[in-house]
C-alpha positions as CSV (number, residue, x, y, z in Angstrom):
1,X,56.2,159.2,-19.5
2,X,55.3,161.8,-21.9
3,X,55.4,164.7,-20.9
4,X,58.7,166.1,-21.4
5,X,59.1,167.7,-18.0
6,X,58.1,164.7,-16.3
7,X,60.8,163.1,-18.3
8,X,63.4,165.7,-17.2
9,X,62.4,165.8,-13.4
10,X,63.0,162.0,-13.5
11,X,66.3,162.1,-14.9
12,X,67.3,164.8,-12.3
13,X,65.9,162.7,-9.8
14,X,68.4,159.6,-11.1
15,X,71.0,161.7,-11.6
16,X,70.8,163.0,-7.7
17,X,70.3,159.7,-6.6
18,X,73.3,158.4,-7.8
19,X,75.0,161.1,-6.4
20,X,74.4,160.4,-3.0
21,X,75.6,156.8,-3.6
22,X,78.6,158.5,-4.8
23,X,78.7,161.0,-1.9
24,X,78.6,157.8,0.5
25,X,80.6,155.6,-1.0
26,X,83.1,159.0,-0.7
27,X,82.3,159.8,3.0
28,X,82.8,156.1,4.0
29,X,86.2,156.5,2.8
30,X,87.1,159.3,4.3
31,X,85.9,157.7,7.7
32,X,88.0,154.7,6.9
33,X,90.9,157.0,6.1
34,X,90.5,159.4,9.1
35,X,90.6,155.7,11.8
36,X,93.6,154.6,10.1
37,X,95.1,157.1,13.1
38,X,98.4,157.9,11.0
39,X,99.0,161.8,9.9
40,X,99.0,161.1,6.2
41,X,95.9,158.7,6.2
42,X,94.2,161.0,8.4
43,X,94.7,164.8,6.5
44,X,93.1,162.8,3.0
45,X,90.7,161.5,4.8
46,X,89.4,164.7,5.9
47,X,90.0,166.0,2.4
48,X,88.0,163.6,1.3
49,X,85.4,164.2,3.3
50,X,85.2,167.7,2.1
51,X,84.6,166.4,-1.3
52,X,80.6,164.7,-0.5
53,X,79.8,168.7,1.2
54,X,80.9,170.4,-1.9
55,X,79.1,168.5,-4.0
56,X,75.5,168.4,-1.6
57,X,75.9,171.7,-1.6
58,X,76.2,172.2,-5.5
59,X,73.3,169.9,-5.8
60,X,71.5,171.7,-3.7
61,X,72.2,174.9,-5.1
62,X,71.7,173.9,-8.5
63,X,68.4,172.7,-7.7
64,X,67.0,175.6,-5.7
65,X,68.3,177.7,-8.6
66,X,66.7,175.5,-11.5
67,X,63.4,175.8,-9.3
68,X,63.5,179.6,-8.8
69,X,64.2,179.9,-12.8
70,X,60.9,177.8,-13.0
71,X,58.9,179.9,-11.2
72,X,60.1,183.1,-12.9
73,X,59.0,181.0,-16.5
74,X,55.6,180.0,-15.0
75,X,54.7,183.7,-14.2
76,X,56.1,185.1,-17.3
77,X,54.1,182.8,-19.1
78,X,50.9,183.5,-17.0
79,X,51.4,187.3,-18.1
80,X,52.1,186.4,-21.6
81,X,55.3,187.8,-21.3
82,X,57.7,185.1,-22.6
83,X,59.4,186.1,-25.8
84,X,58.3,184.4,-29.2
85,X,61.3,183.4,-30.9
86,X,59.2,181.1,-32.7
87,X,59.0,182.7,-36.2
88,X,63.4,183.3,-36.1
89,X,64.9,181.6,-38.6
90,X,67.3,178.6,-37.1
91,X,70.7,177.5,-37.5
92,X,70.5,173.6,-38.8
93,X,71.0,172.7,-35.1
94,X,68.2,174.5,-34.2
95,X,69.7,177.2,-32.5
96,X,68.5,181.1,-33.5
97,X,70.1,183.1,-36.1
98,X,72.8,184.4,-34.6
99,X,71.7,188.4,-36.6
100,X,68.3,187.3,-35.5
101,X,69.3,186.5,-32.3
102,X,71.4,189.7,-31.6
103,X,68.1,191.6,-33.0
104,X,66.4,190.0,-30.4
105,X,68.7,190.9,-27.6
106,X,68.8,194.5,-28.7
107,X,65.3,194.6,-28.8
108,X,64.9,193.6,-25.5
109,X,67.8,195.2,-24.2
110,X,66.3,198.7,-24.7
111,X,63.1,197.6,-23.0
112,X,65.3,196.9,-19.8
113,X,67.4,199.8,-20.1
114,X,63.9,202.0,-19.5
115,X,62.5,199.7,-16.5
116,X,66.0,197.5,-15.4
117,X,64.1,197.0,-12.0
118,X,61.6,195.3,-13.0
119,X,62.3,191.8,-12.8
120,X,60.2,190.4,-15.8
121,X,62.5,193.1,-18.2
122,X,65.7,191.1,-16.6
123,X,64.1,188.1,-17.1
124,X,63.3,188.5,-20.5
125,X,66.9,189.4,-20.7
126,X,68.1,186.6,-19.5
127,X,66.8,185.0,-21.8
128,X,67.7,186.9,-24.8
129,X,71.6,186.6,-23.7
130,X,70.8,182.8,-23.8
131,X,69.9,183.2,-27.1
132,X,72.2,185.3,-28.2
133,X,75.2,182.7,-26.9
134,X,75.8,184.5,-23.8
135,X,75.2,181.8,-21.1
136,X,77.5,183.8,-18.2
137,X,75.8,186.9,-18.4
138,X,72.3,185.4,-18.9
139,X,73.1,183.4,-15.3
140,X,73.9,186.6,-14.0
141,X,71.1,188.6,-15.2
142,X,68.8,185.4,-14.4
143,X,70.0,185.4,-10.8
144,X,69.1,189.7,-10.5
145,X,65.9,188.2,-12.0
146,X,65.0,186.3,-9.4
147,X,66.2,188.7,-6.6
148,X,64.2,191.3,-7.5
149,X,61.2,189.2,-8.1
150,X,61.9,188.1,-4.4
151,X,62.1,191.4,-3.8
152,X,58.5,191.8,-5.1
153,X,56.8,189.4,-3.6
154,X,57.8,190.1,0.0
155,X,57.6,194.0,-0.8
């Protein structure tokens, strides 16, 4: 395996798989709990039972997000839109400058604030929270990202 993503899409893949085991091995004791027949027994067993849901549906969700995010990279990168953070100087971690970083974001925040419907500009910033440390707001602004792209595309 050497391409990268084929190494990522594999772990996923492992890491989903031994989920479900999880989730069954979870869901066969809540069965086992819920026949037991008495009231205490019963109510965790349907708790439990809750727990293999939640977590099908975070997978889920977490994958159809991951995928959307990957389109949204494959057509910036089609339109040569991605940003090149390749010549900002880096943190011995590897991480951006956190200046250059905030340059960055400022930079790109003033392109969105003159176009913030158009979903390449939120993309873009996205990305440059990401960079800038801000992972909650660069989910958030990833998720209008891929709305508005949606919107695009059916529109």
């Amino acid at each position: 395996m050497k391409n990268p993503s084929t190494r990522v899409v594999a772990t996923i893949a492992a890491l989903v798989a031994v989920l479900a085991f999880y989730f069954v091995l979870l869901g066969q004791r809540g069965v086992s709990l819920i026949q037991d027949g008495r009231a205490v027994p019963v109510g965790l067993g349907l708790a439990v039972l809750v727990l293999p849901l939640l977590g099908v549906w975070m997978v889920v969700a977490t994958i159809r997000s991951g995928l959307a995010h990957q389109h949204l990279a494959r057509r910036i990168h089609y339109e040569g839109l991605e940003l090149d953070v390749s010549d900002l100087p880096r943190r011995p971690s590897g991480r951006i400058d956190r200046d250059a970083a905030d340059a960055l974001f400022a930079q790109v925040k003033q392109e969105w604030e003159e176009d913030p419907d158009n979903w390449r500009n939120s993309y873009r910033l996205a990305r440059a929270y990401d960079y800038a440390g801000d992972r909650g707001r660069a989910r958030e602004t990833m998720r209008r990202a891929v709305a508005l792209e949606k919107l695009e595309r059916e529109g």
